[in-house]
C-alpha positions in Angstrom: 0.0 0.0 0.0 1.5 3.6 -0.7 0.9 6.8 1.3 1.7 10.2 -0.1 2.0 13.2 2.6 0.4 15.8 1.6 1.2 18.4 4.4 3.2 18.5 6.9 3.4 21.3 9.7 5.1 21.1 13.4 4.4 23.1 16.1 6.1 23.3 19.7 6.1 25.5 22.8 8.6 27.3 21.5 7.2 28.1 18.0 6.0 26.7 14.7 8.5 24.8 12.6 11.3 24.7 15.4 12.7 21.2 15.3 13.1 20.2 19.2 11.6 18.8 21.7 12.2 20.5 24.3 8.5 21.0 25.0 5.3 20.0 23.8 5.4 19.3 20.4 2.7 19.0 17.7 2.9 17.8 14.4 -0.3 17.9 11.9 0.2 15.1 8.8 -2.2 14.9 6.1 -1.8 11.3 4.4 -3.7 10.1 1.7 -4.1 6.6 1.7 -4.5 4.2 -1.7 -7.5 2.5 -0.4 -9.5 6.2 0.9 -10.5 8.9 -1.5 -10.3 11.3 1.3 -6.8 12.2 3.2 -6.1 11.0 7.0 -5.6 14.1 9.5 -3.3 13.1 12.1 -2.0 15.3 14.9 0.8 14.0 16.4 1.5 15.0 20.0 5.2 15.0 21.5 5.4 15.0 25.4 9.1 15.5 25.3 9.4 12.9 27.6 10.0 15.9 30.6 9.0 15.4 34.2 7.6 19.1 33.7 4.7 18.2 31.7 3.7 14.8 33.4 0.9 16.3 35.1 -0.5 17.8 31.8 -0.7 14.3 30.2 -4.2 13.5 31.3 -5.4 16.3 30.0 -4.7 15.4 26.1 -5.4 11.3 26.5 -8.8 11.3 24.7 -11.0 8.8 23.2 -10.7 8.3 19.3 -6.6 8.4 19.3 -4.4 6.1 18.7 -0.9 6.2 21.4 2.6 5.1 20.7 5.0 5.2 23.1 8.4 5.3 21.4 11.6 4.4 23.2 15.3 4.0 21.5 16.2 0.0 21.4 19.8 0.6 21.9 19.3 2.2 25.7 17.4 0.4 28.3 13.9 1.2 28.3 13.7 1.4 32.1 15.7 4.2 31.5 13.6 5.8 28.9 10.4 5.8 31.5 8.7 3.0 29.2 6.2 1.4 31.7 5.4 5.2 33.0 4.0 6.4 29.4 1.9 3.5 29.8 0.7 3.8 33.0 -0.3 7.0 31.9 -1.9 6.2 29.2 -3.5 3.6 30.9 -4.9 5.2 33.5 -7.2 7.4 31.3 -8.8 4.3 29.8 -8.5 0.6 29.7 -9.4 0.1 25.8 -7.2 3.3 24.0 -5.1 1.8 21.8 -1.4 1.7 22.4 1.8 1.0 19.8 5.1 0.5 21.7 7.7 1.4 18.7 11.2 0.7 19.5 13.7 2.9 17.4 17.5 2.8 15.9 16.7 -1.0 15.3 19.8 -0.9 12.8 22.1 0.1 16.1 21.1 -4.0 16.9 22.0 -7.4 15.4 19.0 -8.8 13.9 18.8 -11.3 16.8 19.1 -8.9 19.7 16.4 -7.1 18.1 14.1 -10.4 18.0 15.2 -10.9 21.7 14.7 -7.6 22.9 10.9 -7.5 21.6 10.5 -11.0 22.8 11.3 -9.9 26.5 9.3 -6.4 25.9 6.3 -8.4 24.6 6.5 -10.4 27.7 7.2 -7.8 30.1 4.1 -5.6 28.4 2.1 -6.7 26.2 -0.7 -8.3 28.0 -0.1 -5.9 30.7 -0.8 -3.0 28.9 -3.1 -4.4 26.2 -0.7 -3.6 23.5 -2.2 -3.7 20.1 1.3 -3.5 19.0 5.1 -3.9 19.1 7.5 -2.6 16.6 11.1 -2.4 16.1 11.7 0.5 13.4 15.2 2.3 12.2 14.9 5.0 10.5 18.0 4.8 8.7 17.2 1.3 6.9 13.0 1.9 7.0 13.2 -1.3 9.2 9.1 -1.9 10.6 8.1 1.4 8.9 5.7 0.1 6.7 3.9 -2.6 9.8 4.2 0.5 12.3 1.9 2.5 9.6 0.1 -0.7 9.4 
């Protein structure tokens, strides 16, 4: 299946079309799916993964979105406050859906990668109700394609 963006604008704290993440960030994509004759608005929401904005979380988990909780797969991901974000996410509903997307997939051998999302599917996945688990790399497009999926 192909995808064409058709817009793309980011937004943070700071001010529109800043790349960083040093604050809440908001990105608006416009993709237009094969299958659809009309485009997909998406707003993407970056917490910046700050202590500061932890108790503003609730206020932006709403029905009719879709979560992902991204975490780099080359650093622990107790480390990356993993099981927080879905605490969090839990704890405004038990049936949002949530995609746990590891990243820099190409930093691991294709084994440590199938080991690491064994023991994070494990550790998570019935847990938190996952509907999903990818390892992605940006570098190689590794899992983009299932984590549009």
């Amino acid at each position: 299946k192909r995808r064409k963006l058709i817009k793309s604008e980011t937004t943070t704290g700071n001010s529109s079309h800043e790349s960083s993440t040093d604050a809440l960030g908001i990105k608006k994509l416009t993709l237009q799916l094969d299958s659809e004759k009309e485009a997909v608005k998406l707003s993407c929401w970056d917490f910046a993964g700050q202590e500061l904005f932890n108790t503003t979380h609730k206020i932006f988990l709403t029905r009719g979105s879709i979560y992902m909780v991204v975490w780099d797969m080359s650093c622990p991901e107790e480390s990356q406050n993993v099981e927080f974000w879905l605490n969090s996410i839990r704890s405004g509903s038990e049936d949002l859906p949530i995609i746990l997307a590891g990243t820099h997939a190409d930093k691991l051998s294709e084994e440590d990668v199938d080991i690491l999302i064994s023991r994070i599917r494990k550790k998570y996945y019935h847990k938190f109700s996952l509907s999903g688990i990818v390892a992605t790399s940006c570098r190689t497009l590794q899992g983009i394609d299932a984590l549009i999926e």
